[in-house]
C-alpha positions as CSV (number, residue, x, y, z in Angstrom):
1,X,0.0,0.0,0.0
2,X,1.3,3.5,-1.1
3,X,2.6,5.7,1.7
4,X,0.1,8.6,2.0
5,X,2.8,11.4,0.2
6,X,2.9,9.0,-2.4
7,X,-1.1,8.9,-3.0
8,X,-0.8,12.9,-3.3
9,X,2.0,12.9,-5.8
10,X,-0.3,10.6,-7.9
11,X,-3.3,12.5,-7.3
12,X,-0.9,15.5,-8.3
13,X,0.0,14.2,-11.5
14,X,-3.7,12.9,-12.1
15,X,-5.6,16.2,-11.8
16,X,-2.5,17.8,-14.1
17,X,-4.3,15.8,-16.8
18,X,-3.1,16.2,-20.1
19,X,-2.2,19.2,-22.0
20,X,-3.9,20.2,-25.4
21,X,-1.3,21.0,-28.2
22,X,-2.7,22.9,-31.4
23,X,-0.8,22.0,-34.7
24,X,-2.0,24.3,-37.2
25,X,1.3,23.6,-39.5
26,X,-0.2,20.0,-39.6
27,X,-4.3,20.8,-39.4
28,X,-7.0,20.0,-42.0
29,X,-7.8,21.7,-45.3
30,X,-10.4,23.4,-43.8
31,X,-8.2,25.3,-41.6
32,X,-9.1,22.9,-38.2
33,X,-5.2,22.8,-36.2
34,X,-4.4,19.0,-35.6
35,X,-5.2,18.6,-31.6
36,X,-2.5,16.4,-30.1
37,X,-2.7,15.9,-26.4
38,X,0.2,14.8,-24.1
39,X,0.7,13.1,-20.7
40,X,2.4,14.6,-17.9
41,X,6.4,13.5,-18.6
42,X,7.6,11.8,-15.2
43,X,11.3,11.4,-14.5
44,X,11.7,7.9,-15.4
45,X,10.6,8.9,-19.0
46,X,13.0,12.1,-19.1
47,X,15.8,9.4,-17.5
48,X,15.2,7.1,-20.4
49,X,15.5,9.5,-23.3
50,X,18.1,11.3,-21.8
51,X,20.7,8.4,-21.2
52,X,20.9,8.4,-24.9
53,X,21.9,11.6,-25.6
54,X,25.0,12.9,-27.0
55,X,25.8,16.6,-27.3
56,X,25.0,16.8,-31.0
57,X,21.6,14.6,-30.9
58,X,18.5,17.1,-31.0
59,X,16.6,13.7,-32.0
60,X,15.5,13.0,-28.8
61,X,12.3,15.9,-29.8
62,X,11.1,13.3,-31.9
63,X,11.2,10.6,-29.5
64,X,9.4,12.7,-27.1
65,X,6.7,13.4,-29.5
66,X,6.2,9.9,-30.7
67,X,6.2,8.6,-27.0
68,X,3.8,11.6,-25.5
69,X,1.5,12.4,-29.0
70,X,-1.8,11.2,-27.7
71,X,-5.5,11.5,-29.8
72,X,-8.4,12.7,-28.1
73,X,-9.3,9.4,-27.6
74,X,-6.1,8.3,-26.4
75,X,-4.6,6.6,-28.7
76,X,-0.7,7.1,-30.1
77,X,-0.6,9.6,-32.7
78,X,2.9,8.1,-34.0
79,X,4.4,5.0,-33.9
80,X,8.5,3.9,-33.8
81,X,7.7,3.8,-37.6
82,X,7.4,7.7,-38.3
83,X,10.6,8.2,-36.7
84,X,12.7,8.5,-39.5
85,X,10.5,10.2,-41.6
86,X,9.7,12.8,-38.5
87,X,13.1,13.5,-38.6
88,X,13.8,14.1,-42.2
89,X,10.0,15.6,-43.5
90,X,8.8,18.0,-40.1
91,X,9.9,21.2,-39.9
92,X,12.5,21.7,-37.1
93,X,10.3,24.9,-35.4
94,X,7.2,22.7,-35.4
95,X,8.9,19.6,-33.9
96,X,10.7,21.8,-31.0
97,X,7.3,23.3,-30.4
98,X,5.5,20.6,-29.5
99,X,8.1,19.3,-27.8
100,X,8.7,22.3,-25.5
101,X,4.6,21.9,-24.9
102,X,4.8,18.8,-23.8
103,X,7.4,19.7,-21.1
104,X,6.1,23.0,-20.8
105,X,5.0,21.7,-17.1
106,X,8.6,20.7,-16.3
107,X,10.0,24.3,-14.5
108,X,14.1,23.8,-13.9
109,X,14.1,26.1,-11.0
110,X,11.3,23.8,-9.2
111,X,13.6,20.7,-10.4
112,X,16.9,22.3,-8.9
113,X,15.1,22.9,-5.3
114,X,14.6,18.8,-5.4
C-alpha cells in the first residue's frame, strides 16, 4: 500500500491531466489545427530519453513526441515507424514546439530545489 505522500503525488500528477497541443502547421484543409494531447512527462521517461543523448543529438524531440503524442481518444498519434520520416519531413520549429509543450510543465528552478 502506497505511503500517504505517495497517493498525493499521484493525485498531483492525475488532476494535471493532459495538456492540449494545437498543430495548425499540420491541421486539416479546412483550416481545423491537428489537436495532439500529451501526458504529464515523469522522471523515469526524461531518464530514459536522456541516457541516450550525445551533445550533438536534438533527435531525442522526436522521440518525445512519438512517446507523448496522444488523440483525443487516447490513442498514439505516432508509432517507432514515423521516426525516421519525423526526422527528415517535419519542420525543425514545429517539432521543438510541441516538444517544448509537452514539457512546458517541467520548470528547472522547481527541479533544482529537489
Amino acid at each position: 500500500m502506497a505511503s500517504p505522500i505517495m497517493e498525493r503525488v499521484k493525485a498531483h500528477k492525475d488532476a494535471l491531466g493532459r495538456t492540449l497541443i494545437e498543430v495548425p502547421e499540420w491541421g486539416a484543409e479546412d483550416g481545423t489545427p491537428l489537436h495532439v494531447y500529451s501526458q504529464p512527462i515523469v522522471m523515469h521517461e526524461m531518464r530514459k530519453w536522456y541516457k541516450g543523448i550525445n551533445a550533438d543529438d536534438i533527435s531525442v524531440l522526436v522521440d518525445l513526441i512519438i512517446a507523448k503524442a496522444e488523440t483525443v481518444d487516447g490513442d498514439k498519434v505516432f508509432t517507432l515507424e514515423d521516426k525516421q520520416p519525423l526526422l527528415r519531413t517535419a519542420e525543425f520549429s514545429v517539432l521543438s514546439r510541441i516538444s517544448g509543450e509537452m514539457m512546458e510543465t517541467l520548470d528547472p528552478d522547481d527541479l533544482e530545489k529537489n
